[in-house]
C-alpha positions as CSV (number, residue, x, y, z in Angstrom):
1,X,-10.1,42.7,-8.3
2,X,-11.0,41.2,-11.4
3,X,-9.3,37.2,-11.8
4,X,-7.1,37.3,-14.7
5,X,-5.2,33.6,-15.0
6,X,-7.7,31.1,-16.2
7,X,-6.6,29.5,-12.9
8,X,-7.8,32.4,-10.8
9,X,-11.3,32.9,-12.9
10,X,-12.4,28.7,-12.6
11,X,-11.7,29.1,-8.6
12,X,-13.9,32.7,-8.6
13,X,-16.6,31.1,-10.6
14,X,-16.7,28.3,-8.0
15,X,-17.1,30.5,-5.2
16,X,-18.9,32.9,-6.4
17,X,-21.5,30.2,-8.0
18,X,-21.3,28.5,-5.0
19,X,-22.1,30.9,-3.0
20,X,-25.6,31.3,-1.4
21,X,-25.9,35.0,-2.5
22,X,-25.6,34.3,-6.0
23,X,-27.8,30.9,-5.5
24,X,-30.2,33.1,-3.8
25,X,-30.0,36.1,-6.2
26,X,-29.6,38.4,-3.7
27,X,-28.6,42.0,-4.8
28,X,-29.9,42.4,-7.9
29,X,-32.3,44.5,-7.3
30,X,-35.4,43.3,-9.6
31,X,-32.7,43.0,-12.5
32,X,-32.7,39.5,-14.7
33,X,-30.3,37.0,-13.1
34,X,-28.1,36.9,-16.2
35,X,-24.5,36.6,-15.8
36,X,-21.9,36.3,-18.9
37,X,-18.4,34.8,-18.2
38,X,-16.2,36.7,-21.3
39,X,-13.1,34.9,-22.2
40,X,-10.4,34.4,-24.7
41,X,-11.8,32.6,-27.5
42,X,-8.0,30.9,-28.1
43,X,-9.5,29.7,-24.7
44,X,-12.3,27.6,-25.4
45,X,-10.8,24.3,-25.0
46,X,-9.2,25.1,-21.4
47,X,-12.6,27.0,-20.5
48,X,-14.7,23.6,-21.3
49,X,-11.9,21.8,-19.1
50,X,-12.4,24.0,-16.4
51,X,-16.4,24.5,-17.2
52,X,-16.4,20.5,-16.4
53,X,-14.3,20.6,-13.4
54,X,-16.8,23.5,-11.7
55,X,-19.6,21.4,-12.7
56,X,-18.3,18.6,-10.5
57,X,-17.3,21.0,-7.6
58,X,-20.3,22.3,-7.5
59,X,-22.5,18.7,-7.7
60,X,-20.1,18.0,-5.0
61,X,-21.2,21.0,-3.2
62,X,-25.0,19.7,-3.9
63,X,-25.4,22.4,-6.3
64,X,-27.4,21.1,-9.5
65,X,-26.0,22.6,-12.9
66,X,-28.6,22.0,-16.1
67,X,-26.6,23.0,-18.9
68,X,-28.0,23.4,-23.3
69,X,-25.1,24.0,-26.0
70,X,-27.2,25.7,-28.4
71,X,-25.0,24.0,-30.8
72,X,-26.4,20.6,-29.8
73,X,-29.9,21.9,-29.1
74,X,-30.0,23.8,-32.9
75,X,-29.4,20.4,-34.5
76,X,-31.6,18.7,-32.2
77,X,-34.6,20.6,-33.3
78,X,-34.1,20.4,-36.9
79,X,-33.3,16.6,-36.5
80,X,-37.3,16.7,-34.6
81,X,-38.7,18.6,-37.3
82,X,-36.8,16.3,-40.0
83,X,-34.8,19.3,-41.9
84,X,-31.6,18.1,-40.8
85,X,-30.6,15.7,-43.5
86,X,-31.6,18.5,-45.8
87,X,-29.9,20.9,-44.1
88,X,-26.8,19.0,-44.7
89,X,-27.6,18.1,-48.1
90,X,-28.1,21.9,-49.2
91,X,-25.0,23.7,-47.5
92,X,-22.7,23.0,-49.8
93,X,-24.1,24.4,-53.1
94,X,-26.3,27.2,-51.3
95,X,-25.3,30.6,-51.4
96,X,-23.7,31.9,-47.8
97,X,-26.1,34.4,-47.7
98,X,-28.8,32.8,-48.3
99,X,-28.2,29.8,-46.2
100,X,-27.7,31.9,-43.3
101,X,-31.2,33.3,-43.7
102,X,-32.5,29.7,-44.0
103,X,-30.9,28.7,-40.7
104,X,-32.2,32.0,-38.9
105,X,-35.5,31.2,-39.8
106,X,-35.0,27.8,-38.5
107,X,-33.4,28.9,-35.5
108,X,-35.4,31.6,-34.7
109,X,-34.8,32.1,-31.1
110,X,-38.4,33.6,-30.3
111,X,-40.1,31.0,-32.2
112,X,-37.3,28.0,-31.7
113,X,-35.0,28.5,-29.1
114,X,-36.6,29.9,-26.2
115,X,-39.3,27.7,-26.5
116,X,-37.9,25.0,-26.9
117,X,-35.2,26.0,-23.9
118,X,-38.4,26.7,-21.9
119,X,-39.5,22.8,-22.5
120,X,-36.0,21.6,-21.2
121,X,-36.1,23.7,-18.1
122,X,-39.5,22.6,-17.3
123,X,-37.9,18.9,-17.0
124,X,-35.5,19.0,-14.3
125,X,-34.8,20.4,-10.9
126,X,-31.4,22.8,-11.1
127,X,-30.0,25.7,-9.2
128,X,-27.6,26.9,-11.8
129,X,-28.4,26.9,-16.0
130,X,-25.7,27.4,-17.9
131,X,-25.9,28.2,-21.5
132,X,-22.8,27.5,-23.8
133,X,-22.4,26.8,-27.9
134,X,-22.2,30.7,-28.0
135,X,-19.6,30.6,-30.6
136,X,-20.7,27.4,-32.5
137,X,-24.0,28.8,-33.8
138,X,-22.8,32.4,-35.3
139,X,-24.0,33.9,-37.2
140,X,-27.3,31.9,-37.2
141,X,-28.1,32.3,-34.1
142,X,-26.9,35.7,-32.3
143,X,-26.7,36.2,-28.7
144,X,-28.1,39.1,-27.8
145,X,-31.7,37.8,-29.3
146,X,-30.9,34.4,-27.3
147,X,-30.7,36.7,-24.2
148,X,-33.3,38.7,-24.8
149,X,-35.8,36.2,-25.4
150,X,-34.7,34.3,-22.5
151,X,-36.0,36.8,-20.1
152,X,-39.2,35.5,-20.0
153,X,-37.6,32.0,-19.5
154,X,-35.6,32.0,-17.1
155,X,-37.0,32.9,-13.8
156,X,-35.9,32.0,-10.3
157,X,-33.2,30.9,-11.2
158,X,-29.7,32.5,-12.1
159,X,-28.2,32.1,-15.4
160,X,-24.5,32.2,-16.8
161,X,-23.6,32.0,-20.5
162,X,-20.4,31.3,-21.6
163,X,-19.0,33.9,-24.0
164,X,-15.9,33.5,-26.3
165,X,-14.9,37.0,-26.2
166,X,-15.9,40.8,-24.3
167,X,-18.2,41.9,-22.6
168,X,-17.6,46.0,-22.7
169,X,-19.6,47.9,-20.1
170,X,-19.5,51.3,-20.5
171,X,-21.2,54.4,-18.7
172,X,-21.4,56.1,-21.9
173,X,-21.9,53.3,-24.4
174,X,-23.9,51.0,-22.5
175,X,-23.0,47.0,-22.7
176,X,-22.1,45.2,-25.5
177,X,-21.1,41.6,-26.2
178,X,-17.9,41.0,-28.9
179,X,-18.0,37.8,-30.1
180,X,-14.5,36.4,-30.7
181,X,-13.2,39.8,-29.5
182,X,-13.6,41.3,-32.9
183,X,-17.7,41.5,-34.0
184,X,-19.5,43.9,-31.8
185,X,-23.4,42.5,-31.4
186,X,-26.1,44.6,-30.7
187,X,-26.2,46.3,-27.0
188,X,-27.0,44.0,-24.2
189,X,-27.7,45.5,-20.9
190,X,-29.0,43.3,-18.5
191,X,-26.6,40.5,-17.9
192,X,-23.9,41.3,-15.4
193,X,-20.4,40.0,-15.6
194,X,-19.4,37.5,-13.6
195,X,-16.4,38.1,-13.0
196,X,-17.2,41.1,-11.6
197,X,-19.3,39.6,-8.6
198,X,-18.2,39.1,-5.3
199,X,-18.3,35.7,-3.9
């Protein structure tokens, strides 16, 4: 049965991320180990509580977490490539449109994020990555291109993104994410929802 309370879901995503199936990726069968944990957007702040609290549990546990807010990492690379200042200096006169096509250039997340994701993995040991900021970065950055080009990224080890809002799975329509519960993204089909998994 699916946890509802926000209770109920931070004590299943302690078990289940604590568990050694999960840590081991057993049952997946040659599937990515991407997990998505939907939730209420009105949420977020309680969900970053509890996000924290899990973290600790599981250190406790001696399972290492290595988490990137693509929030923080976005303006960390334009900061390194210097565009930041301008970035800031340009928003408030530039067309919406068009500013948003700047930034996705920027932010690409074949050229930009995943490689630079890539660099930060390489640095430390972990068992867990989670990767949160979902919400911050739309519409620059979209998560189903994130995901995507995090495939070739992410190996050995399992992966959960926080998501502020559904993840539909359907037989018919495939897997979608709905960020905030009200845009549908493009199709998603690999990542597996973790409330769903047994711990």
């Amino acid at each position: 049965m699916i946890p509802k309370t926000l209770p109920e879901q931070e004590e299943h995503l302690f078990a289940v991320l604590s568990g050694r199936r999960f840590l081991q990726m057993e049952g997946l069968s040659n599937e990515v180990p991407f997990f998505i944990y939907p939730y209420p957007p009105e949420d977020a702040l309680a969900v970053a509580t509890a996000k924290k609290r899990i973290k600790n549990r599981l250190s406790n546990a001696g399972v290492a977490v290595f988490e990137i807010n693509l929030y923080d990492l976005s303006v960390e690379l334009l900061k390194e490539r210097g565009v930041w200042g301008r970035v800031l200096a340009i928003e408030p006169d530039q067309d919406k449109a068009d500013f948003r096509e700047m930034l996705q250039g920027m932010l690409d997340p074949q050229l930009h994020i995943a490689p630079a994701i890539r660099d930060r993995l390489a640095q430390v040991d972990f068992d867990i990555f989670f990767l949160t900021g979902i919400g911050e970065v739309f519409p620059f950055i979209r998560s189903h291109n994130v995901l995507n080009n995090l495939q070739s990224v992410v190996k050995g080890k399992p992966m959960l993104m926080f998501f502020p809002g559904r993840y539909e799975q359907s037989d018919t329509l495939g897997s979608s994410l709905v960020l905030f519960g009200r845009l549908k993204d493009d199709q998603y089909y690999r990542a597996k929802n973790i409330l769903e998994q047994e711990a």
